[in-house]
N, C-alpha and C positions, 0 to 999 in steps of 0.2 A: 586397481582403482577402488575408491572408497562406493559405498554406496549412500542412496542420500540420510537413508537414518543413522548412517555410520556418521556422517558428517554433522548432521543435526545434537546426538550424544556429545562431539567436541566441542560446536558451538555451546551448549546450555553446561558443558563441565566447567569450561571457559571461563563464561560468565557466571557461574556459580562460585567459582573460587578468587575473581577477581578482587582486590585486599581493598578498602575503604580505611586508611588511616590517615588522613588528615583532620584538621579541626578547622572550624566547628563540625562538632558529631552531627549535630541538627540541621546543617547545610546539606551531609552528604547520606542521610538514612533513606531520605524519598525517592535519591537515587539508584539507589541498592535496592530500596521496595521497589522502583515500577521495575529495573529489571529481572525483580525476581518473579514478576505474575504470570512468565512462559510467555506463551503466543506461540507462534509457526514458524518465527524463525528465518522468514523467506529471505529477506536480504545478503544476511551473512551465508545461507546456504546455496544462496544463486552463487553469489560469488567461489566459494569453496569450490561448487560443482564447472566455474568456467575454467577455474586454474586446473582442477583435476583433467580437463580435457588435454592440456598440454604436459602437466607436470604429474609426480605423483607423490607430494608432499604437500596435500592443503593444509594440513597442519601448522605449514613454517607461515602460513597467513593470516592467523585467529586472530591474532592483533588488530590490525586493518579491517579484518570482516566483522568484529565483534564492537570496532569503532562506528561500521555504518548501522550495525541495529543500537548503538546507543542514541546517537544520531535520531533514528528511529521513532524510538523512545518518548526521546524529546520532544518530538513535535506532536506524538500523543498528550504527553502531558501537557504541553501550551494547549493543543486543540481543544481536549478535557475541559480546562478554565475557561477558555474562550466558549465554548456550548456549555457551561455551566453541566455537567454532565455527572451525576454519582457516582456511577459505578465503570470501571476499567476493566473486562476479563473477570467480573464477579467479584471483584473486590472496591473497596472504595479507592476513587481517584485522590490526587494528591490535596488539590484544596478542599476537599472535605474533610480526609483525614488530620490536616496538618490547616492550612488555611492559604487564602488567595496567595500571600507577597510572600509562601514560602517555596508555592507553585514557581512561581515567578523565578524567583532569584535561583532554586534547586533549576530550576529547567534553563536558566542563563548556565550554569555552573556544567550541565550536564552535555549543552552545546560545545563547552569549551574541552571539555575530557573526549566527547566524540572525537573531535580535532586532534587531541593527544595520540588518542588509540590509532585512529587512521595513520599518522604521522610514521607510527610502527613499522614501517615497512622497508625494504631494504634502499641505502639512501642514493644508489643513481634513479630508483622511482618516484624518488619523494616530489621531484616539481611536477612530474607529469600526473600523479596519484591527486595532490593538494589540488591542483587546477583543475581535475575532472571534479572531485567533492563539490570542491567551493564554486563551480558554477552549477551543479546541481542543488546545492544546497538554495543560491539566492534564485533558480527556477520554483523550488518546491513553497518557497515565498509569495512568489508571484501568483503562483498556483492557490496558494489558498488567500490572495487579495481576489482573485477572479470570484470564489467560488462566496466568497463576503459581498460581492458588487451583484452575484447573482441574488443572493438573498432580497433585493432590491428591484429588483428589474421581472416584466412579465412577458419580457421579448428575447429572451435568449433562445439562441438557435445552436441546431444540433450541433454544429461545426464551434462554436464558441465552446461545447459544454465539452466537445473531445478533446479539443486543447487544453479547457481545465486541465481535466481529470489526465492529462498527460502529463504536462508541469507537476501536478500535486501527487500523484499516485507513482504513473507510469517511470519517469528520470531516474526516480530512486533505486528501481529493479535496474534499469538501463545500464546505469553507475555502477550496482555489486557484478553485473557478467562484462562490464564493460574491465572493471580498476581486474578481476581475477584476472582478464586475458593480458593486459600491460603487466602486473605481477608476475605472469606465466611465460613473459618473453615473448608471447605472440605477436604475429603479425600486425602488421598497421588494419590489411582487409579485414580478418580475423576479428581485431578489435572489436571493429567498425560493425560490425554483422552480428557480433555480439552483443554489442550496444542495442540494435534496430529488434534483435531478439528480447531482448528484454524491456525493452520498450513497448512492444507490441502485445509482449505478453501482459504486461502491466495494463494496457485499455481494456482486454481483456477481461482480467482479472475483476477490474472495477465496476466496470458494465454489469459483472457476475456478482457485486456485491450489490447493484442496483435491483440484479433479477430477484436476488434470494432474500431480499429486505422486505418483497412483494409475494414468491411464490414459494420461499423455502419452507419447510418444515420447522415449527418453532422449536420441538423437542431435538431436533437436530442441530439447530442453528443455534441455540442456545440462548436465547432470548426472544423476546415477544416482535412477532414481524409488523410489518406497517408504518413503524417509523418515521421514515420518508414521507408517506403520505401523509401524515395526521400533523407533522412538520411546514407539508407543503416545500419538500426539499426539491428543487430543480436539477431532477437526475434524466436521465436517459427516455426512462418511462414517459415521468413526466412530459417533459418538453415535445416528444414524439403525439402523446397526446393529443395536447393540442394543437401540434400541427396536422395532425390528422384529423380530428375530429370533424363532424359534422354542426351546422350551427347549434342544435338543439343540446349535442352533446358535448360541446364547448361550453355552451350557458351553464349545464350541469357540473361542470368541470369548473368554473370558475364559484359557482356556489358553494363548493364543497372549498376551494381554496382561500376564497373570502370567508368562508361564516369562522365565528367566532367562540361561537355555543353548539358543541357537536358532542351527539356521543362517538367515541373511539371507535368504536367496532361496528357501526353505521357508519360513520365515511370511510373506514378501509373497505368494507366489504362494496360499498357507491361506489368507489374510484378502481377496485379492481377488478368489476364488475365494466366498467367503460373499458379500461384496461381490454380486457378482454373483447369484446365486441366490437374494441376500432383495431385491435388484433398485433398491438403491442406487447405483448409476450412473446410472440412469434418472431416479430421483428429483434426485440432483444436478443434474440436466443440465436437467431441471424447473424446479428451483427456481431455478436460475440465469438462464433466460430470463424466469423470472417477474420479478425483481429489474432485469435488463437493460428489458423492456418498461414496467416501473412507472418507470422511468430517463427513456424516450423519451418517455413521456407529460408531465411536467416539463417536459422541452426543447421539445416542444409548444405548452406554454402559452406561452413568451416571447414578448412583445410586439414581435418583430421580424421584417420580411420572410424568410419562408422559403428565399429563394435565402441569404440570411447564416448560416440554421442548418447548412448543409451540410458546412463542413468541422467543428464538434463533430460534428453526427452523423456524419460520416465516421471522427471520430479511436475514436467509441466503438464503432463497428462492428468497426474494426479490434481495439479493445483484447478484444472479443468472440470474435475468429476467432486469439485467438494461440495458439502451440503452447507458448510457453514462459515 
C-alpha cells in the first residue's frame, strides 16, 4: 500500500504533466495556472487512499481523481470572482490576472474538462461514477446559493448553517472516498460508510477552517486571520454567538456587525473577545471532534483488515491537527 505522501507526489506528477494543446492558448492557460498553485490535494487523495483500501493500484485511477480536483478548481475560481478576491494560495486570482469574462468562460471550460477527466475511468463504472459526480456537483451549487441567501439573512440557525457547509464543503470529500470505493469494486455497505466518512469528515474539516479563521496562528495559517469576522461571515462562530449571547452581549455583537466604519483589529479583537466569554471556542472545538469521531466510526465499519485502514486514518488525523 501506498502511503498518502506517496499518493499525493502522483497526484501533483499528474497534474503537472497534464498536455494543454488545444486553442485558443488564452482560453486554456488560467487553467493550467490555477492548477498549478498546489494546495493539499485532499480530494483526489481521499480518493486514491479509498481505492487503496481495496486495491493496490491507485495509480490505474489518476484520471478520475485528478478530474475531481479540477472540478475543485473550478469552483475556486468561480468563488474567487464571485468574493471579488486577489489573491489565490499567494498568487493572483484569475480575474485579476487575466480579467472577469476570462474567469468566466476558463472556469465554464474547466467545468467541462473536470467531466472529461472523471469520465476516465474504466467503462462498466462510467454510469454509476458520472451520477455520483453530477449529483454532487449540482449539491455543491446549492450549497453555495444557501451560503449567498445567508449573506442576507440575521436568523440563520445552526442546523441551516451545517447543511450549508455540507452541500458546499462536505459531498465533495464524500464523492472522492465514495467514486474510490465503486472504482475499488467494493461493496455497496463499504461504499456507503465510505461516503458517511467522508462526509463527516468534510463538517469537520470546515468547522476547522471556521476555528482557525478566528484562533489560528497567522504565521502558520498563512494569511492574516479574522476574516470572517471583519466580513461579518455567518460561520459556525458566529451564528453560535448569538444564539448564546446574552442581551447586552448580543447589542455588542450586532454593533460590530452593523457599523460600517471600523478599525480591523478593533472589531476582531471585540468579537473574539465575546467569542470567548460566551465560550464559543470551546464549543467549536466540541463540535468538531464530534463530527471528526462520527467520521472514524464509518471508517470502522469497512469490511477490510484493519492494518489497510491506517494510512486513511492516518491521512484524517493529520487533516485534524492542521494549523492552516
Amino acid at each position: 500500500m501506498k502511503t498518502s505522501n506517496e499518493i499525493l507526489q502522483l497526484v501533483n506528477q499528474y497534474l503537472d504533466q497534464l498536455p494543454y494543446e488545444r486553442q485558443p492558448r488564452s482560453l486554456y492557460e488560467p487553467i493550467q495556472y490555477v492548477l498549478s498553485l498546489g494546495g493539499k490535494r485532499i480530494r483526489p487523495v481521499l480518493m486514491l487512499l479509498a481505492y487503496n483500501l481495496f486495491r493496490d493500484d491507485p495509480e490505474s485511477i489518476l484520471p478520475t481523481a485528478c478530474g475531481l480536483e479540477t472540478y475543485h478548481n473550478y469552483t475556486l475560481l468561480h468563488d474567487d470572482l464571485m468574493d471579488n478576491a486577489e489573491l489565490r494560495r499567494g498568487h493572483q486570482t484569475v480575474h485579476r490576472r487575466w480579467d472577469a469574462n476570462t474567469a468566466i468562460l476558463s472556469g465554464d471550460s474547466m467545468l467541462v474538462l473536470a467531466y472529461q477527466r472523471v469520465a476516465q475511468c474504466r467503462p462498466d463504472k462510467l454510469a454509476d461514477v458520472l451520477a455520483l459526480f453530477t449529483e454532487t456537483a449540482l449539491q455543491i451549487g446549492e450549497g453555495q446559493q444557501y451560503d449567498m441567501d445567508f449573506e442576507h439573512r440575521t436568523d440563520v440557525s445552526e442546523a441551516e448553517y451545517i447543511e450549508m457547509i455540507r452541500l458546499k464543503t462536505s459531498v465533495l470529500l464524500a464523492c472522492a472516498t465514495k467514486m474510490g470505493a465503486l472504482l475499488a469494486d467494493a461493496s455497496e455497505a463499504d461504499a456507503q460508510n465510505l461516503y458517511k466518512f467522508g462526509e463527516q469528515m468534510g463538517l469537520a474539516f470546515q468547522l476547522q477552517d471556521d476555528f482557525l479563521d478566528v484562533y489560528g496562528d497567522p504565521a502558520v495559517f498563512g494569511k492574516a486571520i479574522g476574516g470572517d469576522i471583519t466580513s461579518n461571515k455567518k460561520t459556525y462562530m458566529l451564528i453560535n454567538a448569538f444564539n448564546l449571547a446574552t442581551p447586552s452581549q448580543r447589542d455588542e455583537l450586532m454593533h460590530w456587525v452593523t457599523a460600517t466604519d471600523f478599525d480591523r483589529q478593533e472589531k476582531i479583537q471585540a468579537v473574539t473577545h465575546l467569542y470567548n466569554i460566551i465560550g464559543i471556542d470551546r464549543l467549536a472545538q466540541k463540535r468538531i471532534a464530534y463530527y471528526y469521531g462520527e467520521s472514524l466510526k464509518y471508517l470502522e465499519a469497512i469490511s477490510v483488515a484493519d492494518q489497510r485502514k491506517q494510512q486513511l486514518r492516518q491521512y484524517a488525523a493529520d487533516m485534524m491537527h492542521r494549523q492552516y
